[in-house]
Backbone as XML, in Angstrom:
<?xml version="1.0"?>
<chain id="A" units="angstrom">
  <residue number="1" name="UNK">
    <atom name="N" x="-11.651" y="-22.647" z="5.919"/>
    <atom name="CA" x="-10.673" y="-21.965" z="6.762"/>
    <atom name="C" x="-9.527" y="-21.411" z="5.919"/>
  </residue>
  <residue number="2" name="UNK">
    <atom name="N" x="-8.966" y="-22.047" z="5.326"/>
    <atom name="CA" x="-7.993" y="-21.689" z="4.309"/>
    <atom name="C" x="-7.947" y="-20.811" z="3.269"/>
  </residue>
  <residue number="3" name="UNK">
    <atom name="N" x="-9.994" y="-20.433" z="2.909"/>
    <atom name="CA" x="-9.637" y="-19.462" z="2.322"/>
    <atom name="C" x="-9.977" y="-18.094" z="2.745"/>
  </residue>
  <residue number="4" name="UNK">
    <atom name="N" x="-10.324" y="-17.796" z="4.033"/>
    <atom name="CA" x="-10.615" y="-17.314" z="5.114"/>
    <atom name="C" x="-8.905" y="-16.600" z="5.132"/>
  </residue>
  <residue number="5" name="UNK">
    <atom name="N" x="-7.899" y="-17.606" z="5.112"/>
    <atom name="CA" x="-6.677" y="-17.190" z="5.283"/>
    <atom name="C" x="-6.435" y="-16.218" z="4.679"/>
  </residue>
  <residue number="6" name="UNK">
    <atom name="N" x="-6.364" y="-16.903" z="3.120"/>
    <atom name="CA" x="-5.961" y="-16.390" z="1.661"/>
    <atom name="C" x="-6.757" y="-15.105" z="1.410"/>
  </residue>
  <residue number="7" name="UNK">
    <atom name="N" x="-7.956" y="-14.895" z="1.711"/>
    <atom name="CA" x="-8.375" y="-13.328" z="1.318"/>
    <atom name="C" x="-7.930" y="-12.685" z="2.295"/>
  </residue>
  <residue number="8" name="UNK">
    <atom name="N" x="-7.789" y="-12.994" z="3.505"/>
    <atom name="CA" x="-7.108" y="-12.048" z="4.935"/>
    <atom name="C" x="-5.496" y="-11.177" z="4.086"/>
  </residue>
  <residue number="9" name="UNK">
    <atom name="N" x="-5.291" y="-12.445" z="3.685"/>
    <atom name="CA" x="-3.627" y="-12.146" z="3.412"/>
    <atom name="C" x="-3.590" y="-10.984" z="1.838"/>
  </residue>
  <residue number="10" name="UNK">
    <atom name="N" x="-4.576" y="-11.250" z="1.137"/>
    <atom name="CA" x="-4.827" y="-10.656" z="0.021"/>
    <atom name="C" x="-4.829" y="-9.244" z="0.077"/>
  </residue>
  <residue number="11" name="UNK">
    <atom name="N" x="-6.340" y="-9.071" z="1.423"/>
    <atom name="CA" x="-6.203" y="-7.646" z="1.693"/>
    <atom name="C" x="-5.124" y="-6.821" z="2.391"/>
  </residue>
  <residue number="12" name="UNK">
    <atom name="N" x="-4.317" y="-7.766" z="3.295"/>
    <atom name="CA" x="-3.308" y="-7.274" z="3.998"/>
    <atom name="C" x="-2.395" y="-6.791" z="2.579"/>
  </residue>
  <residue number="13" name="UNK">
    <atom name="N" x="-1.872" y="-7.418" z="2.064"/>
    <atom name="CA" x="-0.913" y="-7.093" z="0.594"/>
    <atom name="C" x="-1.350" y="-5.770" z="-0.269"/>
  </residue>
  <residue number="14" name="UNK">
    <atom name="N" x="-2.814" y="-5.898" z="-0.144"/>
    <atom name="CA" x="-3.446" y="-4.415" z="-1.276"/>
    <atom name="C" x="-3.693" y="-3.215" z="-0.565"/>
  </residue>
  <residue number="15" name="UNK">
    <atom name="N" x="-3.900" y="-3.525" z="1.102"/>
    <atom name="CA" x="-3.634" y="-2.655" z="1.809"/>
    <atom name="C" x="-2.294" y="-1.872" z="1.834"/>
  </residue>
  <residue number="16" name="UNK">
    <atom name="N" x="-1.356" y="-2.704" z="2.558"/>
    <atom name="CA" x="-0.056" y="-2.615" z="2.421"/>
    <atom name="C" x="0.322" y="-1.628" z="1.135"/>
  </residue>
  <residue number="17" name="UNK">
    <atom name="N" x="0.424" y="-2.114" z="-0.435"/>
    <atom name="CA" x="0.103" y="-1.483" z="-1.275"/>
    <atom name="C" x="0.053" y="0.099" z="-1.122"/>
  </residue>
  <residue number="18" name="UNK">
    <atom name="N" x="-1.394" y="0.148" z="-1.011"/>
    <atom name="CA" x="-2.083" y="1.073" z="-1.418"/>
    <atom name="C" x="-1.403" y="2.332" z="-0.148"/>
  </residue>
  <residue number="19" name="UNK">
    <atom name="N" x="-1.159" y="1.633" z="0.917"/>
    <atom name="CA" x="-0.850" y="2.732" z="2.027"/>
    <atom name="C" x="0.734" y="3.518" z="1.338"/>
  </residue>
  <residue number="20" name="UNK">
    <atom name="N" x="1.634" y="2.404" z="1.402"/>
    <atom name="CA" x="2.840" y="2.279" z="-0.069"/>
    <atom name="C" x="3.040" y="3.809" z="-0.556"/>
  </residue>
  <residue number="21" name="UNK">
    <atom name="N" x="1.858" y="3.528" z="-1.500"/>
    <atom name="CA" x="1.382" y="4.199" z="-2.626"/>
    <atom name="C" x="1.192" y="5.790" z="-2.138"/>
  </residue>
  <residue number="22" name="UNK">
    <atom name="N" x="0.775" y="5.497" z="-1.098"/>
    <atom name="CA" x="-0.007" y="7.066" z="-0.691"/>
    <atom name="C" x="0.782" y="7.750" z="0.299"/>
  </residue>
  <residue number="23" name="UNK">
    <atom name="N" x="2.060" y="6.654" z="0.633"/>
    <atom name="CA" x="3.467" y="7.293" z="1.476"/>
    <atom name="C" x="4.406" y="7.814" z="0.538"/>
  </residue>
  <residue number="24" name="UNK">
    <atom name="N" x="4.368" y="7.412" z="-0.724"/>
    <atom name="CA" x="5.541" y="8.178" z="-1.611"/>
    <atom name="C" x="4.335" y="9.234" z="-2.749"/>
  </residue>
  <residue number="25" name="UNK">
    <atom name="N" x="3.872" y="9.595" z="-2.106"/>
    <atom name="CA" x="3.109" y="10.602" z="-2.566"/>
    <atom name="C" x="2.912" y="11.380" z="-1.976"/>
  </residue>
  <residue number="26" name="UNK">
    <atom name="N" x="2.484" y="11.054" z="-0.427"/>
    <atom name="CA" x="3.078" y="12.184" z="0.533"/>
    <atom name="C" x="4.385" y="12.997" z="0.422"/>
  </residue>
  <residue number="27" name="UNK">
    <atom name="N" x="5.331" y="12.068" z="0.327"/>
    <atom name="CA" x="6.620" y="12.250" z="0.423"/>
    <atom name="C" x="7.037" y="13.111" z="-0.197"/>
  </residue>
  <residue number="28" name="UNK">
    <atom name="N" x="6.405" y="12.819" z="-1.907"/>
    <atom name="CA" x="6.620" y="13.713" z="-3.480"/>
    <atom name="C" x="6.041" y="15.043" z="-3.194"/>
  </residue>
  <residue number="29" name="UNK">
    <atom name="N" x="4.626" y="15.288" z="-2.538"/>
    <atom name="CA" x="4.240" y="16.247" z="-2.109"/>
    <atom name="C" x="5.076" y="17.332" z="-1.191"/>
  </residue>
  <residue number="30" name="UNK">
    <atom name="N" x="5.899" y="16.403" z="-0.155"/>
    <atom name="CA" x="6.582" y="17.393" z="0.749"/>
    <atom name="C" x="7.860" y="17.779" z="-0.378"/>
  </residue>
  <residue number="31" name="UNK">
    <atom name="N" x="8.616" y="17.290" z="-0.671"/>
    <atom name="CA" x="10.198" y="17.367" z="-1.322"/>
    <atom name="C" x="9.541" y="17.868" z="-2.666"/>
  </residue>
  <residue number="32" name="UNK">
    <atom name="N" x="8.815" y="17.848" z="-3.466"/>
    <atom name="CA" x="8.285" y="18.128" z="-4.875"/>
    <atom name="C" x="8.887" y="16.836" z="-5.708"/>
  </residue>
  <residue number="33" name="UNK">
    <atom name="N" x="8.717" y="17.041" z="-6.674"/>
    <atom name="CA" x="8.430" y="16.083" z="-7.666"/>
    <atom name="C" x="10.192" y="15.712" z="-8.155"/>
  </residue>
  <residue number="34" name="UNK">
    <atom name="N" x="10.476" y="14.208" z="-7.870"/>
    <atom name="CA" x="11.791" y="13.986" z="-8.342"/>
    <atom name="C" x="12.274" y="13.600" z="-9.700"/>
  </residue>
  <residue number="35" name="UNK">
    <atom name="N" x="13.607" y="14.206" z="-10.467"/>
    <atom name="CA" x="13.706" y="14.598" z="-11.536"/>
    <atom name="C" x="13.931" y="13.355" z="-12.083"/>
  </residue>
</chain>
């Protein structure tokens, strides 16, 4: 059960991450590239 937890929580974090990742890249995309 516990580690059932621990990979749940793992992917939530690399998810999290990765979405992160691909919101300030959106972002860089709209405003262009900061100096």
């Amino acid at each position: 059960m516990g580690s059932i937890i621990t990979s749940f929580i793992c992917l939530l974090i690399f998810f999290s991450c990765t979405l992160k990742e691909d919101f300030n890249f959106m972002q860089m995309e709209v405003k262009g590239p900061i100096p």
